[in-house]
N, C-alpha and C positions, 0 to 999 in steps of 0.2 A: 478479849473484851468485845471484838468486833461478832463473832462466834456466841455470845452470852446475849448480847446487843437483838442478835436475827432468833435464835432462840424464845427471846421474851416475848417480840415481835409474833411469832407463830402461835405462841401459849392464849394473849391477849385476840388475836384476830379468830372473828366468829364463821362458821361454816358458814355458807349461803345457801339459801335455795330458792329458785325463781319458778314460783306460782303462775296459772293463769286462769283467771275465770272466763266464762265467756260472758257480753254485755246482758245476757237474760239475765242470770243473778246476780250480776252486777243492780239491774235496774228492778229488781225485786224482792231481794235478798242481800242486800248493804251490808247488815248486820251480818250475817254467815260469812264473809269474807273478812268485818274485824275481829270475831269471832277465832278464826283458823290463823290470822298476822298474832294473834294472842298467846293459840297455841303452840305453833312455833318457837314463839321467842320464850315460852315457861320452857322449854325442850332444848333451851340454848343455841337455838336458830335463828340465825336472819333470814327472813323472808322478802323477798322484792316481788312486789304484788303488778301484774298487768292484766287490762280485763281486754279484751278483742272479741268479735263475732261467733259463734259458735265454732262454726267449720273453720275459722284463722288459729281458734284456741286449741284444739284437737291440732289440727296437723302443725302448730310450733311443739304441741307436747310428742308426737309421734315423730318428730324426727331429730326432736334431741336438743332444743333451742329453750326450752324449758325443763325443769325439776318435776313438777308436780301440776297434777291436771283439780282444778277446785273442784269440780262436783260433775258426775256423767252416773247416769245409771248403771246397774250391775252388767245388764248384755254389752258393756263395750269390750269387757273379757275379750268378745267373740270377736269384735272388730280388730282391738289391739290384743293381739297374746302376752305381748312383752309392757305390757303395762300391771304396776301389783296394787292391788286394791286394797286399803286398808280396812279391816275388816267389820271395824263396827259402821253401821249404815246412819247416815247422815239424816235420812231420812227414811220409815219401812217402807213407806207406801206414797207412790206420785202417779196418782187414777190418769190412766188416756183414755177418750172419748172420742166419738166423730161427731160433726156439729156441723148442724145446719140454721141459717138465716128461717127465725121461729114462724115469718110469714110463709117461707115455704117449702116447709114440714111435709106437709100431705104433697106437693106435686112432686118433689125429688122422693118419697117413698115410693113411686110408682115406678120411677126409673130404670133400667136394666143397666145402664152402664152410665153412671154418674160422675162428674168430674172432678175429680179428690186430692185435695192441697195436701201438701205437709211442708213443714219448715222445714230449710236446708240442714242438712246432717242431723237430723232427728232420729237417735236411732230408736226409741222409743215409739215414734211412730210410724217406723219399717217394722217394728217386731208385730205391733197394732196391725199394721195392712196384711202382714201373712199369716197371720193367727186367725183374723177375721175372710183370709181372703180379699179386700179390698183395693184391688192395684192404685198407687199413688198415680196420677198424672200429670201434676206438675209439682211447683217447688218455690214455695215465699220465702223472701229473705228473711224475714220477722212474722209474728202472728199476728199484728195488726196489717200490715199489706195482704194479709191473707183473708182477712174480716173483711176487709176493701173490695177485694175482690169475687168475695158470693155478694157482697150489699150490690154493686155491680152487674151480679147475675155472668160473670167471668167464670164462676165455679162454682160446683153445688154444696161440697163439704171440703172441710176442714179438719184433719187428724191431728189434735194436740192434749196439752195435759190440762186437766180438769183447776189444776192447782194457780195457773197461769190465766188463763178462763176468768176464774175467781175474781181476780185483779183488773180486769180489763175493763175500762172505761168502753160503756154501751153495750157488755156483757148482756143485758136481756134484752138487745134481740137474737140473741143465739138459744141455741137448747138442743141437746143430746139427739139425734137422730134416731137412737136405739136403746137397750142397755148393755150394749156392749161394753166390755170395759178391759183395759190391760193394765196392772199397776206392777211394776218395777218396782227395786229399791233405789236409793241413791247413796252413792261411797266417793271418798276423797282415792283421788291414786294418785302413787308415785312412779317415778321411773326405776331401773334396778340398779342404776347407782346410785341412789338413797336409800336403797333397800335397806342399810343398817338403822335409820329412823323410823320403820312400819313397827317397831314394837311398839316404843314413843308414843307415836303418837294414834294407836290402839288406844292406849291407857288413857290418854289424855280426850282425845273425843268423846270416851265413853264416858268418862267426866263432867265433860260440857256436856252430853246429850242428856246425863241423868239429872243436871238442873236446869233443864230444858231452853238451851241456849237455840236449840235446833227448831223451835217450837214455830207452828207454820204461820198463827196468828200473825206472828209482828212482817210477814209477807206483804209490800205495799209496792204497786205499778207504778214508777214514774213518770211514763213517756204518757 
């Protein structure tokens, strides 16, 4: 009895797995995170959802404290090896740009050696800085302390995604530096003890993306 009792107990009890986003799509992208608790649970998963800072969300998924990482561009491959990406892309395309305060456009073009933000563990705007050559030199916690600090005259540009840009309260007085431009994809990963869910939930994103759950419009800035 006791034996049939712990049997039913295990049949009944749902796998888990512990997501994390970090607070930028938390605070942009609301919807992509109920969106994926959705997918999940059609896939017969519990999902326990936490959102943290970029660099907190990354390194709880990189050392095993979490399941699944919500949303990093395809080059994190490079960063984490032992992360598996699931393969349909969340998103094809997330444009990075450098961006300068639109008053002072013409004086920072003149510059030989300019002083260039980028958000902390951005890897997106590391692949940005060596593709274009552009050394970062220093490092905002968020992309608005970083806007803070060219309005300030603290720093000349700014390397982020255009898509983020978009959203931001007082976005025109910024403007493209150049046309330079780097676009990534963006993919859900899991760790490779969940590897037996990456088929899953293939099938199932490609789903939500094809009725455009993933769709960039409904993208709104909170802070």
């Amino acid at each position: 009895m006791l034996l049939s009792l712990f049997l039913s107990g295990k049949t009944l009890s749902k796998e888990k797995v512990n997501i994390v986003f970090s607070e930028t799509v938390s605070d942009t992208a609301s919807f992509y995170i109920k969106e994926m608790v959705q997918i999940y649970k059609s896939i017969g998963v519990e999902p326990i959802v936490s959102v943290y800072p970029e660099a907190r969300a990354s390194y709880l998924f990189e050392i095993g404290k979490v399941d699944a990482l919500g949303a990093k561009i395809g080059p994190y491959e490079k960063v984490n090896p032992d992360a598996i990406k699931v393969d349909v892309p969340i998103l094809d395309s997330i444009p990075f740009k450098i961006y300068v305060l639109k008053s002072d456009r013409e004086k920072i073009l003149k510059l030989k050696e300019p002083f260039i933000l980028s958000t902390v563990n951005c890897i997106g705007c590391e692949e940005f800085s060596k593709i274009f050559k552009s050394p970062i030199s220093a490092y905002s916690t968020n992309i608005q302390s970083g806007l803070k600090m060219l309005e300030k005259g603290r720093a000349d540009l700014i390397i982020t995604s255009t898509i983020f840009m978009d959203k931001i309260p007082g976005k025109e007085k910024f403007v493209p530096l150049n046309e330079w431009r780097y676009i990534p994809k963006v993919y859900h990963f899991i760790s490779s003890r969940k590897l037996h869910l990456k088929e899953k939930l293939t099938v199932e994103i490609l789903k939500a993306k094809k009725r455009g759950a993933f769709d960039l419009k409904k993208l709104q800035y909170k802070k």
